[in-house]
C-alpha positions in Angstrom: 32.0 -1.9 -10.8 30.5 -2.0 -7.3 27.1 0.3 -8.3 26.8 -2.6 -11.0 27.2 -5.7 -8.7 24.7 -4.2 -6.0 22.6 -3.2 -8.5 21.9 -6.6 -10.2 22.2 -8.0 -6.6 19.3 -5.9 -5.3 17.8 -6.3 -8.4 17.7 -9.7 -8.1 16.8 -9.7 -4.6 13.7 -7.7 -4.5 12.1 -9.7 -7.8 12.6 -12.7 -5.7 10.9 -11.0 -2.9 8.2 -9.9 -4.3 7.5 -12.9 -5.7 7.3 -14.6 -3.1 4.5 -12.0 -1.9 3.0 -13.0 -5.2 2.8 -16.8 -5.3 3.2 -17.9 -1.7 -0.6 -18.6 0.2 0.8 -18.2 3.8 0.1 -14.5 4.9 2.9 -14.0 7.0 4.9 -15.8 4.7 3.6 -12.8 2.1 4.0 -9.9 4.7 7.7 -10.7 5.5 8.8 -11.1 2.1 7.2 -7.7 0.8 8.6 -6.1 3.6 12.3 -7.6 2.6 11.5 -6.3 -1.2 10.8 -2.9 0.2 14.1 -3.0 2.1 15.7 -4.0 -1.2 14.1 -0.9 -2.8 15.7 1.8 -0.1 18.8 0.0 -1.3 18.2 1.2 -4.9 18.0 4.9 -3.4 21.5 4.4 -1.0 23.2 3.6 -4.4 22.2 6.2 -5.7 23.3 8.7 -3.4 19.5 9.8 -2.6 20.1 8.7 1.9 16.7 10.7 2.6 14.7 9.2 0.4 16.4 5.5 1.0 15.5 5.9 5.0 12.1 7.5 3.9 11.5 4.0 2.0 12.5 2.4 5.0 10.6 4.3 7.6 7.3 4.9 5.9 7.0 2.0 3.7 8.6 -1.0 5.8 8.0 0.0 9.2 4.4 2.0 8.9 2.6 0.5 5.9 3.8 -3.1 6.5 2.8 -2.3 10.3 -0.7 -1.2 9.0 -0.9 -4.7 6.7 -0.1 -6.7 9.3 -2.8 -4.9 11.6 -5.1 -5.9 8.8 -4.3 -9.2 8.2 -5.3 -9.8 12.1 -8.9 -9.0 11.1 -9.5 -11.8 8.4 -9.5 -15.6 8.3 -6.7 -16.2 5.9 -7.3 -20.3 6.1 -10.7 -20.5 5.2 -11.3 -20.3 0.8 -12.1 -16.8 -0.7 -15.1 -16.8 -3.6 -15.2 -13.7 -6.0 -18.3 -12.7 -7.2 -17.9 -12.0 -11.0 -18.9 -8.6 -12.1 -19.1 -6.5 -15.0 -15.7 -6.6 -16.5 -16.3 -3.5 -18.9 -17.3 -1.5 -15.5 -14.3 -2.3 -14.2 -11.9 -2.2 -17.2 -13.2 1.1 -17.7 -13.5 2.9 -14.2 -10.0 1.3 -13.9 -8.5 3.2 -17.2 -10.2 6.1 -16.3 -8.6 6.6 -13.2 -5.0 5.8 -14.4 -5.3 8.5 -17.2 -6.6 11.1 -14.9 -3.8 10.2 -12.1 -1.0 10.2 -14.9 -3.0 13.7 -16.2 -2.5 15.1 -12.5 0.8 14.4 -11.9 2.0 15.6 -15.3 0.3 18.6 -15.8 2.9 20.5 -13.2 6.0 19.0 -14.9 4.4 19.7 -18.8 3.4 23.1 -17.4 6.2 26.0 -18.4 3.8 28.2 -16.1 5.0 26.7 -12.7 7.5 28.7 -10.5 8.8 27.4 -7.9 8.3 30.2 -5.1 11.6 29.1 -3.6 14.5 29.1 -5.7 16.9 26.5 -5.7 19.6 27.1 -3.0 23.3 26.4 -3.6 25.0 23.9 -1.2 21.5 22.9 -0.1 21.3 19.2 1.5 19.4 16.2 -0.1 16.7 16.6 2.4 16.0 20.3 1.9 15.9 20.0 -1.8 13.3 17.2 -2.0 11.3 19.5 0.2 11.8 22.3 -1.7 10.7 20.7 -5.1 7.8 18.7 -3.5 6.2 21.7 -1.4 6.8 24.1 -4.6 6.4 22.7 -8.0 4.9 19.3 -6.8 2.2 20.4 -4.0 -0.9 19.8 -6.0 -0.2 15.9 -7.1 1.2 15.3 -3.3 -2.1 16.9 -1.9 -4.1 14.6 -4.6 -2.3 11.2 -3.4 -2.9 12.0 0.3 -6.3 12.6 -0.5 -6.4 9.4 -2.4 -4.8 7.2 0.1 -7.0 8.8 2.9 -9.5 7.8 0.9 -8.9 4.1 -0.1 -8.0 3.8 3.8 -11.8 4.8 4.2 -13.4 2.5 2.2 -11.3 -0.1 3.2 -12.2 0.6 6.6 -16.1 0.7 5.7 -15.7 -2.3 3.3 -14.0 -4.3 6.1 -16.1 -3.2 9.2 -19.2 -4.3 6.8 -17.9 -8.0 5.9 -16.4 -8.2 9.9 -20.2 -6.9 11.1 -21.7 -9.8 8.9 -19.5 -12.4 10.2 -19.6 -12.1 13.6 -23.7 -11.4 13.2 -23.8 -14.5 11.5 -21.4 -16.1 14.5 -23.5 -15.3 16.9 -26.3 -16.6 15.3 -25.1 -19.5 15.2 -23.9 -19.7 18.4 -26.7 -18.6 20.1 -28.7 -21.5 18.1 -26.6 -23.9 19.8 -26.7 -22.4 23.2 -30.3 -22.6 22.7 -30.5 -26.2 21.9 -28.4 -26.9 24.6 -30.9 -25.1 27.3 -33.6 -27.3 25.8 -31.7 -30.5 25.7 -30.9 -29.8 29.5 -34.3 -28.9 30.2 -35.8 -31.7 29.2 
């Protein structure tokens, strides 16, 4: 009876959250409330009896991804209005669809595969915490080596897309700024 009450409540809870992180146009408002939902989450995995992975959720994607988010959102002007260029939406349908098959095709083909042996059997009376890193560093290691080298690389292009947009602005700032500098030296000249 309890599982079920805490389950709906946390249910509840992180929907609500996020959102919140959805519809809200305050950034901070935004970054507080995913935070919460990601919270909510670990609370999913402490009722389930999986601690290690309900602190990982905590840890990693609370305090060091919403860390990182909020270190981003100190780079851009959230107040002023955002205008999308409209591209090709078959481009991106299709680039889009072709990289959800081939990360689903990735991460399945070790769990489809009869092939795989783990090199470590499973040990009796082993913790939580040693059996996730049994099964992830055995029979999972190639689709967690593909989604670090995935993340590494959306962190680079975000990185190079937001140094290129930051580069332009603050060109363009000074510019501008230097214009009225300029006109200022004349006016006092004069």
């Amino acid at each position: 009876m309890f599982e079920a009450v805490a389950f709906y409540l946390f249910a509840f809870l992180t929907i609500a959250m996020f959102y919140i992180t959805v519809t809200t146009s305050q950034a901070l408002y935004a970054l507080t409330a995913l935070a919460a939902g990601m919270i909510f989450i670990s609370a999913f995995f402490f009722i389930l009896g999986a601690d290690f992975l309900g602190a990982v959720q905590i840890i990693v994607y609370t305090g060091a991804v919403m860390a990182l988010y909020a270190f981003g959102m100190m780079f851009f002007d959230t107040t002023r209005e955002v205008k999308e260029k409209k591209g090709n939406k078959f481009i991106v349908v299709g680039l889009a669809t072709l990289a959800a098959v081939m990360v689903v095709a990735i991460f399945m083909a070790p769990i489809v595969s009869t092939n795989m042996v783990a090199f470590y059997p499973m040990i009796e009376g082993a913790g939580n915490t040693q059996t996730v890193g049994l099964v992830l560093f055995t029979k999972y290691l190639i689709p967690f080596e593909v989604a670090a080298v995935m993340l590494l690389v959306a962190m680079v292009a975000g990185i190079v897309l937001a140094g290129k947009k930051m580069d332009l602005s603050l060109t363009l700032m000074n510019a501008e700024q230097i214009k009225e500098i300029e006109d200022k030296d004349k006016k006092v000249l004069s």
